[in-house]
C-alpha positions as CSV (number, residue, x, y, z in Angstrom):
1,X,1.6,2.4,-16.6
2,X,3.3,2.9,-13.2
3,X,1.7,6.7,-13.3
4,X,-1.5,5.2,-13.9
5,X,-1.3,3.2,-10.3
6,X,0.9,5.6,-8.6
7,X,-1.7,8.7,-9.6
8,X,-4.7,5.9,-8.8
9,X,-6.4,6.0,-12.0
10,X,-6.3,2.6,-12.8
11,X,-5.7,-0.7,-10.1
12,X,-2.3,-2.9,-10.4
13,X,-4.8,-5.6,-11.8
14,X,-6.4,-3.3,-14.3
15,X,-3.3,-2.8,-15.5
16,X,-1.5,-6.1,-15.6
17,X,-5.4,-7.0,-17.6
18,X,-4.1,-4.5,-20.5
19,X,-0.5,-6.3,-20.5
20,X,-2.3,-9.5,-20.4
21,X,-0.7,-10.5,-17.1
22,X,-3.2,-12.5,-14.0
23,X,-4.2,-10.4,-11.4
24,X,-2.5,-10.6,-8.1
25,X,-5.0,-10.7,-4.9
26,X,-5.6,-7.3,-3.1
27,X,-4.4,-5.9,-6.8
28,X,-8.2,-4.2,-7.1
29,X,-7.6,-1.6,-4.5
30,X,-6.5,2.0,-5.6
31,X,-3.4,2.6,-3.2
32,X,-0.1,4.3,-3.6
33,X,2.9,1.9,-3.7
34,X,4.9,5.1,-2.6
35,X,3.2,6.3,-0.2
36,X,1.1,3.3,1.5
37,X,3.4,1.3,4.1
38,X,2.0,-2.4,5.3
39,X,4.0,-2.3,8.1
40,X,2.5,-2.4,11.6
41,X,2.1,1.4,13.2
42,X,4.5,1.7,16.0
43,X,2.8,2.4,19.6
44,X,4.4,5.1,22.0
45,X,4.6,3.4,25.2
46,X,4.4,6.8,27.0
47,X,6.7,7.6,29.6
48,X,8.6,5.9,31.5
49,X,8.0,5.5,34.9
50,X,10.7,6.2,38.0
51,X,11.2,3.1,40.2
52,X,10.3,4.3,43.8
């Protein structure tokens, strides 16, 4: 079943719906749990600037 997510053929909630298991919210969205990241995207401040 993991394939089935992973490869995004079927959602983490249409899956725990065949193993009789409640959905978990957001679980409708085809994403890759190995490849998706929730963190927050890091920002290069540029580069630093000399003090005159």
């Amino acid at each position: 079943m993991t394939a089935l997510v992973t490869n995004r053929i079927m959602t983490p909630n249409e899956v725990r719906a065949v193993l009789n298991m409640p959905p978990l919210p957001g679980g409708d969205e085809l994403i890759n749990p190995h490849t998706t990241s929730t963190a927050a995207p890091k920002i290069d401040p540029g580069p630093e600037k000399e003090a005159a």
